[in-house]
Backbone as CSV, one residue per row, in Angstrom:
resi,resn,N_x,N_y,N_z,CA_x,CA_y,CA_z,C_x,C_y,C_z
1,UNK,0.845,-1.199,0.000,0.000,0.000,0.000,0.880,1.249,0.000
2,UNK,0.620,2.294,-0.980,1.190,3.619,-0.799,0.401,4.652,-0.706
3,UNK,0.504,5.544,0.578,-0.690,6.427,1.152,-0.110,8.322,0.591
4,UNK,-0.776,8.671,0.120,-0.633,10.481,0.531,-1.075,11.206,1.439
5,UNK,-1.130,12.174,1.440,-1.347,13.043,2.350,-2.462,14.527,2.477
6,UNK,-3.274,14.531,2.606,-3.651,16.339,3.136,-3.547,16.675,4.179
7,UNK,-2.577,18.035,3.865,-1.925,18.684,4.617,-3.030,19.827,5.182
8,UNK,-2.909,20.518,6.574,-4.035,21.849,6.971,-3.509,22.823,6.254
9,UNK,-4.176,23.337,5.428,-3.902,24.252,4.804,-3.899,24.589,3.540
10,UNK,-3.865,23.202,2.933,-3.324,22.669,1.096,-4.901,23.366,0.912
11,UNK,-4.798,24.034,-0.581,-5.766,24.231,-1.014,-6.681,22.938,-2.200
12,UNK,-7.272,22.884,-2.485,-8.653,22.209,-3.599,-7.758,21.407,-4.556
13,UNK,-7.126,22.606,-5.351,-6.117,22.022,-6.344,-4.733,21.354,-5.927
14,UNK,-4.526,21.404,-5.151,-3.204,20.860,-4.254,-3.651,19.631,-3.715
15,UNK,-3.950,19.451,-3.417,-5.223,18.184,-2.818,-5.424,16.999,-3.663
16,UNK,-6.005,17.896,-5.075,-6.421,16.815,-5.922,-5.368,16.177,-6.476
17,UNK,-4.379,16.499,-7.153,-3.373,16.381,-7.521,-2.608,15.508,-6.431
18,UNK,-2.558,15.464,-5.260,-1.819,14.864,-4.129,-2.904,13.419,-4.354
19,UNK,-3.782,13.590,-4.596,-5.072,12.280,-4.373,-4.695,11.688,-5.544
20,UNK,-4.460,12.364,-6.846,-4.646,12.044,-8.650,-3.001,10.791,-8.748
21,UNK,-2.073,11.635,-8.065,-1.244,11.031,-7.959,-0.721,9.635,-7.669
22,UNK,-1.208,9.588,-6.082,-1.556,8.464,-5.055,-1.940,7.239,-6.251
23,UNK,-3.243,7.589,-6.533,-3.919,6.233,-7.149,-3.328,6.160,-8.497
24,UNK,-2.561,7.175,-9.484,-2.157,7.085,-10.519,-0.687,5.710,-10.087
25,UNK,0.047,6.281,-9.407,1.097,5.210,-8.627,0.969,4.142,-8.628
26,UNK,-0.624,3.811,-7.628,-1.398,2.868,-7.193,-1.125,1.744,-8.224
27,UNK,-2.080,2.019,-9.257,-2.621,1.515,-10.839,-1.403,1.452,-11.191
28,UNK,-0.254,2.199,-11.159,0.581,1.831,-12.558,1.598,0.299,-11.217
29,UNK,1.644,1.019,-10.421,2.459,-0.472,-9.658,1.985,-1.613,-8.850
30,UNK,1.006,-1.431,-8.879,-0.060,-2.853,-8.554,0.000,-3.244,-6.989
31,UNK,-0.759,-1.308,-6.521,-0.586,-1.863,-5.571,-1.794,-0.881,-4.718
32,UNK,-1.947,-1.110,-3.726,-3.525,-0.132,-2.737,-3.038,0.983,-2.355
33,UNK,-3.760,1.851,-2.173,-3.327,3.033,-1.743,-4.441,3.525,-0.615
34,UNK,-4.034,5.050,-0.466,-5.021,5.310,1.069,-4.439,6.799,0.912
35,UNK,-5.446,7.665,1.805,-5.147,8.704,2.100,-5.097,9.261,3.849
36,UNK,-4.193,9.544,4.115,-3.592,9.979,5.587,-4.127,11.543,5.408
37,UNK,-5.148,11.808,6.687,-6.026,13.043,6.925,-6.964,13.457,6.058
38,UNK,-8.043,12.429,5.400,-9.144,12.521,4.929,-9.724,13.354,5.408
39,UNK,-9.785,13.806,6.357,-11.089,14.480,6.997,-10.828,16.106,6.754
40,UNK,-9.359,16.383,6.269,-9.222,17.736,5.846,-9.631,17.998,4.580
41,UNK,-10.397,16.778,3.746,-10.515,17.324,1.662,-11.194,18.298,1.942
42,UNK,-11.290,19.549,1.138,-11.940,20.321,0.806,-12.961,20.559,-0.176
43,UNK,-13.194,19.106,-0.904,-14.111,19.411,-1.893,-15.255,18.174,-1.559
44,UNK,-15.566,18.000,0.050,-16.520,17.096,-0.087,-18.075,17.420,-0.068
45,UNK,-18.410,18.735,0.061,-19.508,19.327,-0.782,-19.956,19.344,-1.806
46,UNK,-19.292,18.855,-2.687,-19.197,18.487,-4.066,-18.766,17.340,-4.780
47,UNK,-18.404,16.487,-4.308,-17.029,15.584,-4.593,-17.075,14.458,-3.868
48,UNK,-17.138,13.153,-4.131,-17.132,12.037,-3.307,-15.951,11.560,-3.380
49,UNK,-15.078,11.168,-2.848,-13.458,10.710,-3.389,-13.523,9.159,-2.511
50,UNK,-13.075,8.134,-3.704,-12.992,6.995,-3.201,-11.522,7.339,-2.092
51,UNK,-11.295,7.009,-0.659,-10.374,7.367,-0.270,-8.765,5.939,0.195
52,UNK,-9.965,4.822,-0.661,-9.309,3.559,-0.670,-9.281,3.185,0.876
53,UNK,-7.691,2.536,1.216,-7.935,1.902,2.494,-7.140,2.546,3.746
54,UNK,-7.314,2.311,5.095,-7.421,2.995,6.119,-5.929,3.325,6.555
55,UNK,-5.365,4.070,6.563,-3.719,4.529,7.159,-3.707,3.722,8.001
56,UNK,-2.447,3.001,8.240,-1.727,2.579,8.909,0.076,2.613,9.769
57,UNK,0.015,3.410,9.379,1.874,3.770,8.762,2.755,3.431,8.117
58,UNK,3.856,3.684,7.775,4.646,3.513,6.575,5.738,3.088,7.162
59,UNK,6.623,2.956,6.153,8.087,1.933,6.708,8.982,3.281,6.123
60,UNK,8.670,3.884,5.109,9.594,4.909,4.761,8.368,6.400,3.623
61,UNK,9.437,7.488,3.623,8.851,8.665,2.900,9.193,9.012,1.637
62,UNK,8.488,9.491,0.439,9.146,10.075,-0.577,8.448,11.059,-0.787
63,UNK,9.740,12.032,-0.717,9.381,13.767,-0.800,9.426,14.367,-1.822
64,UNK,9.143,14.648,-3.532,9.154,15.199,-4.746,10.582,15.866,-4.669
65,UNK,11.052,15.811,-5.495,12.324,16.593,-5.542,12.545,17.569,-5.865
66,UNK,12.764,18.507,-5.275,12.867,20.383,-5.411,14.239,20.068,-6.105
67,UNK,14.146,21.225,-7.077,15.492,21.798,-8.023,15.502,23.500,-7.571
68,UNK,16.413,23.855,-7.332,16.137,25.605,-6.938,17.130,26.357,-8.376
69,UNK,17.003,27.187,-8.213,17.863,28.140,-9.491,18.664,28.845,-8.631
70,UNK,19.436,29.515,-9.427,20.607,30.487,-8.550,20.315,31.061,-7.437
71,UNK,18.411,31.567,-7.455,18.233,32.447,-6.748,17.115,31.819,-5.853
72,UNK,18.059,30.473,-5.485,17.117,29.854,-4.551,15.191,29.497,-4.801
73,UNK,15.052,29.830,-5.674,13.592,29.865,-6.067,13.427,28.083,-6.251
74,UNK,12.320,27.428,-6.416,11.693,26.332,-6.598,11.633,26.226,-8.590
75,UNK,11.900,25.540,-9.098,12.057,25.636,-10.523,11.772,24.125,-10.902
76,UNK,10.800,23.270,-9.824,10.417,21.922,-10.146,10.334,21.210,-11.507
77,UNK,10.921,19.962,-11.667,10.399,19.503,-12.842,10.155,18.206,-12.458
78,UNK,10.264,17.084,-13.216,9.558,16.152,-12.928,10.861,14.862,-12.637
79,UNK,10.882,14.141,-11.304,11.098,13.529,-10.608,10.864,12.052,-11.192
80,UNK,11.138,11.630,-12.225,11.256,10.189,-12.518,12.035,9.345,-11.883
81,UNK,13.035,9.807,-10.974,13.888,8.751,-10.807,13.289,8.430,-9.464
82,UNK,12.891,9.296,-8.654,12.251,9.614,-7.673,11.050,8.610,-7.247
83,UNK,10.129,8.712,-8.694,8.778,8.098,-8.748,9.334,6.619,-9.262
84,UNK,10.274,6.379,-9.959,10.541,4.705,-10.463,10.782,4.276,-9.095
85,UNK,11.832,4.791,-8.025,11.844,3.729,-7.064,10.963,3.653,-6.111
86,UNK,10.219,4.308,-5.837,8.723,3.921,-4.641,8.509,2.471,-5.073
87,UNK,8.189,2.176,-3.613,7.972,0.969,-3.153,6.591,0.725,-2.668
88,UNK,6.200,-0.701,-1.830,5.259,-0.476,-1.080,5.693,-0.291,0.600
89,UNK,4.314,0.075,0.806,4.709,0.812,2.466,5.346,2.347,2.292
90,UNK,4.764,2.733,1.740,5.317,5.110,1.370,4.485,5.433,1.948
91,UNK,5.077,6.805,1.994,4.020,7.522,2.548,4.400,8.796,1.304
92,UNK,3.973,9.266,0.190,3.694,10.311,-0.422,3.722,11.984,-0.535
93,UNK,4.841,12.161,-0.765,4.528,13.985,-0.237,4.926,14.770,-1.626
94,UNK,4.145,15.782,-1.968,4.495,16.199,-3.095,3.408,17.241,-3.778
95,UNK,3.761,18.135,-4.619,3.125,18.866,-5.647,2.399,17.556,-6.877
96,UNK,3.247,17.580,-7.400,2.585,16.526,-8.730,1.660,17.092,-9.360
97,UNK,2.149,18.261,-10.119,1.418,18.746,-11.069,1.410,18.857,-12.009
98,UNK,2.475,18.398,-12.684,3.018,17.943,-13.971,1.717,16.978,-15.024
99,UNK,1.262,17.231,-16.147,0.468,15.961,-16.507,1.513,14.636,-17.033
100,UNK,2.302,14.908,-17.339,3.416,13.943,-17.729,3.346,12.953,-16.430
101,UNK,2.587,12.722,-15.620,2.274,11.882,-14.090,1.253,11.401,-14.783
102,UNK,0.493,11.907,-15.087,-1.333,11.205,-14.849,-1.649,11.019,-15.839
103,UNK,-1.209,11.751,-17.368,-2.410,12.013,-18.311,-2.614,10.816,-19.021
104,UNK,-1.608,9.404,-18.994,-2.211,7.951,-19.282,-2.851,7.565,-18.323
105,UNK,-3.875,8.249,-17.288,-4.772,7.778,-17.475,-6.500,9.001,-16.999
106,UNK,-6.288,9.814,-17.881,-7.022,11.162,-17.965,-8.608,10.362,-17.583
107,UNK,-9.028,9.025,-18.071,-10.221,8.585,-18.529,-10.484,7.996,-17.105
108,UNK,-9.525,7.729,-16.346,-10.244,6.839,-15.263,-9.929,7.795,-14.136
109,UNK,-9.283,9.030,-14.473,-8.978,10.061,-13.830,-10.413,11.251,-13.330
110,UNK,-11.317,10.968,-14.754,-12.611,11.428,-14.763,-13.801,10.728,-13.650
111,UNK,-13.300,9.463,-13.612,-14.081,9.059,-13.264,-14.217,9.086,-11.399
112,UNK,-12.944,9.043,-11.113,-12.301,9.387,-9.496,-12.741,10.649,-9.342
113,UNK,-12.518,11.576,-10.000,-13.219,12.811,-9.218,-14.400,13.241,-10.128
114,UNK,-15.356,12.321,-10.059,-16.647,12.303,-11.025,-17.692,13.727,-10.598
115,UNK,-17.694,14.073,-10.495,-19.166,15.624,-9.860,-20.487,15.343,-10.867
116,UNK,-21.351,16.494,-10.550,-22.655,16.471,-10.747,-22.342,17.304,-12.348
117,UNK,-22.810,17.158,-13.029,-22.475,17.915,-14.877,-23.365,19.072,-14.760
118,UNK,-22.451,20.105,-15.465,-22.986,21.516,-15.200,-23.484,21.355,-17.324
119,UNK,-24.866,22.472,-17.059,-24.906,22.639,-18.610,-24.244,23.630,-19.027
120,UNK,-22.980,24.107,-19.550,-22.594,25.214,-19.867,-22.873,25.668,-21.705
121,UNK,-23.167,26.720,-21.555,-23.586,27.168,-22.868,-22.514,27.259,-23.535
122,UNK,-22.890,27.100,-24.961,-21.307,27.307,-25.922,-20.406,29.141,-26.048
123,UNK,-21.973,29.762,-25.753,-21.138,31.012,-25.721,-20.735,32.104,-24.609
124,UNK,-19.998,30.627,-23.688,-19.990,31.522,-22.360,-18.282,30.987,-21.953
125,UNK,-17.740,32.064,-21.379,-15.980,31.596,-21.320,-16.300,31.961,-19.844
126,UNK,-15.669,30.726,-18.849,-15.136,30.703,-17.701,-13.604,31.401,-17.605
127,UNK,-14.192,32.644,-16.881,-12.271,33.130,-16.209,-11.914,32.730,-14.831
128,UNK,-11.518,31.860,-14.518,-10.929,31.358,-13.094,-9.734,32.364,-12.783
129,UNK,-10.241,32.803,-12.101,-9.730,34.795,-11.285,-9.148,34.042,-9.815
130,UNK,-7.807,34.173,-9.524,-7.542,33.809,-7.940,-7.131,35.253,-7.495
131,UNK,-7.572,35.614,-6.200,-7.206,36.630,-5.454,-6.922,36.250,-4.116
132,UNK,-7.147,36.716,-3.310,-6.862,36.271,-1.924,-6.059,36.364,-1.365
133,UNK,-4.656,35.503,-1.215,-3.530,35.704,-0.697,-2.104,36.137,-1.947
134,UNK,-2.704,35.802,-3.185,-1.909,35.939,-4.188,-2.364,37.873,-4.717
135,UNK,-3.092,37.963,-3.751,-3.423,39.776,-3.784,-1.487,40.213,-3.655
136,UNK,-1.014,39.952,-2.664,-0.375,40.901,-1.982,1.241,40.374,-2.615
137,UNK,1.354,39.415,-3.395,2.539,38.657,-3.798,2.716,39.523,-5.594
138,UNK,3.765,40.158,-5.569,3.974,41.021,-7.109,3.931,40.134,-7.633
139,UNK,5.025,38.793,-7.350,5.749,38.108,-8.471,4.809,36.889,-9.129
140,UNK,3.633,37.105,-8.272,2.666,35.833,-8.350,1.091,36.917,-9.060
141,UNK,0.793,37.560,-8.334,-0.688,37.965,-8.656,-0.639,38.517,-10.153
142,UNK,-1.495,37.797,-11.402,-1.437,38.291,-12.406,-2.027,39.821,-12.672
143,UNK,-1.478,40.647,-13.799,-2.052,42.018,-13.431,-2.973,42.022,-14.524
144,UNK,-3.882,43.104,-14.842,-4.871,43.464,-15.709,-4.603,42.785,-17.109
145,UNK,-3.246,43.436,-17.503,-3.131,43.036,-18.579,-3.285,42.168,-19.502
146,UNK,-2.711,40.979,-18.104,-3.692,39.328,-18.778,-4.393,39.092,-18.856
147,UNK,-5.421,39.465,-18.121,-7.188,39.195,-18.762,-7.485,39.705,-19.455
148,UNK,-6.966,41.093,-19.677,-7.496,42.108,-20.986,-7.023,41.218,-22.227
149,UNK,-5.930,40.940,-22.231,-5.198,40.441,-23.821,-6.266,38.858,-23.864
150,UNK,-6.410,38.094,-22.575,-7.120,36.719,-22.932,-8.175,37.282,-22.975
151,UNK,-9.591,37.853,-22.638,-10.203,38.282,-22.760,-10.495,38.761,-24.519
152,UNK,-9.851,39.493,-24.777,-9.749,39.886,-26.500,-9.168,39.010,-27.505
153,UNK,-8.441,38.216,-26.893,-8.551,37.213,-27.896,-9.884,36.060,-28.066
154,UNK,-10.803,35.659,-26.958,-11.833,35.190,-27.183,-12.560,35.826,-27.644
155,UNK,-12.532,37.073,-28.033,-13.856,38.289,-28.474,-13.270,38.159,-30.126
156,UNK,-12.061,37.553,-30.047,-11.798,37.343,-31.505,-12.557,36.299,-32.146
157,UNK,-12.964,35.079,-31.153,-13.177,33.482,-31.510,-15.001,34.112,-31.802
158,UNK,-15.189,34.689,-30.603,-16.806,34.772,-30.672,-17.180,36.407,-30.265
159,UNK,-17.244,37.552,-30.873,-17.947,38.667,-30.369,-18.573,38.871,-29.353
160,UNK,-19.427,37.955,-29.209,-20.569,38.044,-28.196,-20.345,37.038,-27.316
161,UNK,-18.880,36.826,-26.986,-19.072,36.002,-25.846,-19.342,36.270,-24.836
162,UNK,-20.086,35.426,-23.855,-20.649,36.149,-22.327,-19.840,35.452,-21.109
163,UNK,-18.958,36.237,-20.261,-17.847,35.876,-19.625,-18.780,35.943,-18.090
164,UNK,-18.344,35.024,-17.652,-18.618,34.604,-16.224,-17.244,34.048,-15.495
165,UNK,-17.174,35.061,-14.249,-15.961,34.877,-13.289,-15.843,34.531,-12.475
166,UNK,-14.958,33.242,-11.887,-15.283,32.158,-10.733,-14.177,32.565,-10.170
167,UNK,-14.202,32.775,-9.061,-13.675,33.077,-7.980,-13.081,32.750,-6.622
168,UNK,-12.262,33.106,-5.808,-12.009,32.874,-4.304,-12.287,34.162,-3.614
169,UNK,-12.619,35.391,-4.409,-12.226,36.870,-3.941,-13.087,38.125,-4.792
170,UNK,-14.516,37.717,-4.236,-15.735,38.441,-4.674,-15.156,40.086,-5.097
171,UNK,-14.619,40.412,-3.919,-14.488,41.875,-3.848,-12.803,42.470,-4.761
172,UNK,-12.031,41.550,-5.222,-10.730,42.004,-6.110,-11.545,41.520,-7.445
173,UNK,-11.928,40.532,-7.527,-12.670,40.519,-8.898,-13.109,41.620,-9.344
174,UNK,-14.617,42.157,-9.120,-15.366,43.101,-9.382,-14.240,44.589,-9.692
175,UNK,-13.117,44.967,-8.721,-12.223,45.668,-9.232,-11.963,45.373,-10.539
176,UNK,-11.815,44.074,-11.163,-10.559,44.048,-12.589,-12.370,43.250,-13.266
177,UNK,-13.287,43.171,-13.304,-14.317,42.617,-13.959,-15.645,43.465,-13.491
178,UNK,-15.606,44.919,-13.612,-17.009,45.008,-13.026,-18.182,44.790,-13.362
179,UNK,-18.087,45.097,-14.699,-19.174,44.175,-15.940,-19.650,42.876,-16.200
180,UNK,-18.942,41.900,-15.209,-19.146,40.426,-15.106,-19.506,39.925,-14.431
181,UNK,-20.446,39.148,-14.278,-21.608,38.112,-13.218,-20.214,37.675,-12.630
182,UNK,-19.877,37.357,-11.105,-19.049,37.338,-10.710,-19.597,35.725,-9.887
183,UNK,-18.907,34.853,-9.636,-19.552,33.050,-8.634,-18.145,33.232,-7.737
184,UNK,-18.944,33.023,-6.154,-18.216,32.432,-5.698,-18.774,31.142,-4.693
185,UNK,-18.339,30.091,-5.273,-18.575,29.152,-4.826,-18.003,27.726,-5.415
186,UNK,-17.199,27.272,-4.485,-16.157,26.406,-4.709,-16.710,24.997,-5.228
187,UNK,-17.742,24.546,-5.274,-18.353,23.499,-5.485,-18.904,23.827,-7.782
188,UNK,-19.255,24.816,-7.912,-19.649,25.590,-8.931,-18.887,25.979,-9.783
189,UNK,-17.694,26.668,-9.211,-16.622,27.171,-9.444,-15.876,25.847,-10.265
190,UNK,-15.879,24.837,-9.599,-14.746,23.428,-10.045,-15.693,23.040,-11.386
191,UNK,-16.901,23.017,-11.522,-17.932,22.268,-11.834,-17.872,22.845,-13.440
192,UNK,-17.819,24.586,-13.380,-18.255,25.326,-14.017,-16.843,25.133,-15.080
193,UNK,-15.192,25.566,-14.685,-14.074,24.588,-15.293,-14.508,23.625,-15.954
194,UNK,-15.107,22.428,-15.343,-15.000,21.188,-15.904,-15.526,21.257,-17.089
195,UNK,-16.923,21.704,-17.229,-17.903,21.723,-18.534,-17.724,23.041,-19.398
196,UNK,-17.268,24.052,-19.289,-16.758,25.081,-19.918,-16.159,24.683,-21.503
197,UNK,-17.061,25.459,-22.484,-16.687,24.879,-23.479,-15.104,26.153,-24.055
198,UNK,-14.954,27.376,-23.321,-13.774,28.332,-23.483,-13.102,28.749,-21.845
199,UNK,-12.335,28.479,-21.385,-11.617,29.045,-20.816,-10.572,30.155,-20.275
200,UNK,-10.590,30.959,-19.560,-9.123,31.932,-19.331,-8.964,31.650,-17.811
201,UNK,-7.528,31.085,-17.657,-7.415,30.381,-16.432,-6.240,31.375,-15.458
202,UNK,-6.243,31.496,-14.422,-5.419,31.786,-13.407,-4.001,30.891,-13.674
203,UNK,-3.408,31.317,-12.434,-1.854,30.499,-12.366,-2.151,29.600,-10.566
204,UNK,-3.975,29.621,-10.690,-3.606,28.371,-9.315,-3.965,27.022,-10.016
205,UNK,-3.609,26.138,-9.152,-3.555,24.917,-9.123,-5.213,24.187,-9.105
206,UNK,-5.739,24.986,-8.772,-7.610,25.022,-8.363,-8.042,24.620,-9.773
207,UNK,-7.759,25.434,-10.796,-8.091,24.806,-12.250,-7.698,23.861,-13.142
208,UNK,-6.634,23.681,-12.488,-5.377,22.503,-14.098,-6.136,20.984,-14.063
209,UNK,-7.351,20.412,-12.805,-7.450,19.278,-13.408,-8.715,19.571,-14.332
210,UNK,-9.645,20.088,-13.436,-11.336,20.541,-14.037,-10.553,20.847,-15.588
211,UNK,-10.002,21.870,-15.754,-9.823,22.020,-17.435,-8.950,21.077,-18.119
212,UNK,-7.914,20.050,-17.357,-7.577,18.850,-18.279,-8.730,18.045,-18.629
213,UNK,-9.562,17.893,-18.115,-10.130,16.801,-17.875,-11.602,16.954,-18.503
214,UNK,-11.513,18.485,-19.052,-13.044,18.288,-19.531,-12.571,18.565,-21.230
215,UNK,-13.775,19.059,-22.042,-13.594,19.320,-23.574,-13.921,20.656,-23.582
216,UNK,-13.114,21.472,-23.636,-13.142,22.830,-24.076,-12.207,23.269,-25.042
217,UNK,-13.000,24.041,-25.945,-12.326,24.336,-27.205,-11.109,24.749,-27.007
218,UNK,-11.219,25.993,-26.197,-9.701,26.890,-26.314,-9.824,27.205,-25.034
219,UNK,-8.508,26.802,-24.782,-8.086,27.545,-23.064,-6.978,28.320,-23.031
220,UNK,-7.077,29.454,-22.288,-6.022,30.213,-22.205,-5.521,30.473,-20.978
221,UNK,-3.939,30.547,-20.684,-3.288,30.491,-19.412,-2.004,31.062,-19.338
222,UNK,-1.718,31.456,-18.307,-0.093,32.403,-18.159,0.917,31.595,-18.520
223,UNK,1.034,32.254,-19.751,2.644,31.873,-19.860,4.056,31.730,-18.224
224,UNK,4.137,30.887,-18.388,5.283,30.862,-17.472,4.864,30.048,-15.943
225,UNK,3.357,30.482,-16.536,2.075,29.807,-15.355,2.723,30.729,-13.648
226,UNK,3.253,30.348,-12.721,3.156,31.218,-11.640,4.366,31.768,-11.670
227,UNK,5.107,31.571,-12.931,6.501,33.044,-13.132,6.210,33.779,-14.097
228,UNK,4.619,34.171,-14.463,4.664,35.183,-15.678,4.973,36.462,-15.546
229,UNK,5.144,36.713,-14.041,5.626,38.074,-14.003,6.828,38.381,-13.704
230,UNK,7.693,37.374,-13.803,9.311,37.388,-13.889,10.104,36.443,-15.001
231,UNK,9.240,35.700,-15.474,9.384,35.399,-17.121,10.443,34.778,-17.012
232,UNK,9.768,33.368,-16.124,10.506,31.620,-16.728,9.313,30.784,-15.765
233,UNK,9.661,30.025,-15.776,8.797,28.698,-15.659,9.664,28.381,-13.770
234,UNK,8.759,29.027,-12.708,8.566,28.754,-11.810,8.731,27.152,-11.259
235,UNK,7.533,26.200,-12.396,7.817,24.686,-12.086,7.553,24.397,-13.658
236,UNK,8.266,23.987,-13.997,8.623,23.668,-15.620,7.362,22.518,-15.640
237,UNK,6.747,21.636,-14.723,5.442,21.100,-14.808,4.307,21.787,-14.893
238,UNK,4.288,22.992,-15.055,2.953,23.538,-14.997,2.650,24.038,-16.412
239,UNK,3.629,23.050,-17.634,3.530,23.535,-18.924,2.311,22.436,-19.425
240,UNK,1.120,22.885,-19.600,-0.004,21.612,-20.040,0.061,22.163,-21.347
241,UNK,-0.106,20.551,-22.254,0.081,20.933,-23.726,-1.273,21.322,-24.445
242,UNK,-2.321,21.565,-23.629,-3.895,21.753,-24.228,-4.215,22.887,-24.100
243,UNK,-3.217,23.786,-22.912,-3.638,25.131,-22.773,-2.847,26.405,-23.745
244,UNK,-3.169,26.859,-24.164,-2.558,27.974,-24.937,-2.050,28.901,-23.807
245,UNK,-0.458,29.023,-23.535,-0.017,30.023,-22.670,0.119,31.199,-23.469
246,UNK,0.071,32.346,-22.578,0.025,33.856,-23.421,0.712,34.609,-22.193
């Protein structure tokens, strides 16, 4: 058996990805898995998660492997050598956000974090807007500019597209969207991603599975994903090949 983890604090998208992982492992090495602190998921308002079988403890840990750059920063990439030797009896710790992890098996990936199907209209683009704590961070909070430029390039695809903005941060939204039906609600919010037939996505982690995982025409996302405002690739995994970075 190899178990992961939620941590107090991990957000929605951090979570899933820690869960997506686990059982991706599971399946590819033939073996059970489990999750250590179930009772912290955050998406069980919405979300049933098979959580497999009951913690017990582990014989040993594997921690994802940080790469830093000159300037000490996190510049993650992907940990194969890392992930070939896990064993059974782990205990799991890690980002794993890379799709180069999961995306053989995207289909049974759907089915683990299955939700209720939203009807989304064809001429409506989900902008997944994060504010909150990424308010007060320069090098992280995207500025106007990127929604304006993604924004106008969907007005290229469809004129009349009608933009609806999902949220963590009712009141910074409405600043940079005042013209836009604004959702906040985390159950809706994931739901509304998933079935979205256009996208313009943030640089959190809250969106990358809902929009792998559903069929939307065109998605658009920060170049550099959470280094677009210092222009390189923060975690060189956060390059998904379906999203159009800008």
């Amino acid at each position: 058996m190899i178990t992961g983890i939620f941590h107090q604090g991990s957000g929605l998208g951090n979570q899933l990805h820690r869960y997506v992982m686990i059982r991706v492992l599971a399946l590819d090495k033939g073996l059970e898995f489990g999750m250590k602190n179930q009772e912290l998921f955050k998406g069980q308002s919405f979300m049933t998660l098979d959580m497999g079988k009951e913690y017990k403890g582990h014989y040993y840990e594997y921690v994802e492997k940080r790469v830093n750059n000159e300037q000490g920063v996190d510049i993650r990439y992907y940990d194969w050598e890392g992930i070939l030797h896990i064993k059974d009896n782990a205990l799991i710790d890690g980002e794993f956000q890379g799709e180069k992890y999961y995306v053989h098996h995207l289909d049974k990936i759907r089915e683990w974090l299955k939700v209720e199907p939203l009807d989304m209209p064809d001429d409506v683009c989900v902008i997944n807007f994060r504010g909150g704590e990424y308010v007060g961070i320069k090098d992280l909070f995207l500025p106007k500019e990127y929604w304006d430029l993604a924004i106008s390039k969907m007005k290229l695809i469809n004129p009349n597209m009608i933009f609806e903005v999902h949220t963590d941060d009712i009141e910074t939204a409405r600043q940079f969207f005042p013209e836009y039906k604004i959702i906040r609600d985390i159950g809706i919010n994931w739901r509304s991603i998933r079935y979205a037939k256009y996208l313009i996505l943030s640089n959190s982690s809250f969106a990358i599975l809902p929009a792998l995982l559903g069929n939307a025409v065109t998605i658009y996302a920060p170049m550099y994903w959470a280094g677009r405002n210092v222009g390189y690739w923060k975690m060189r995994q956060n390059e998904y090949n379906r999203f159009i970075h800008i």
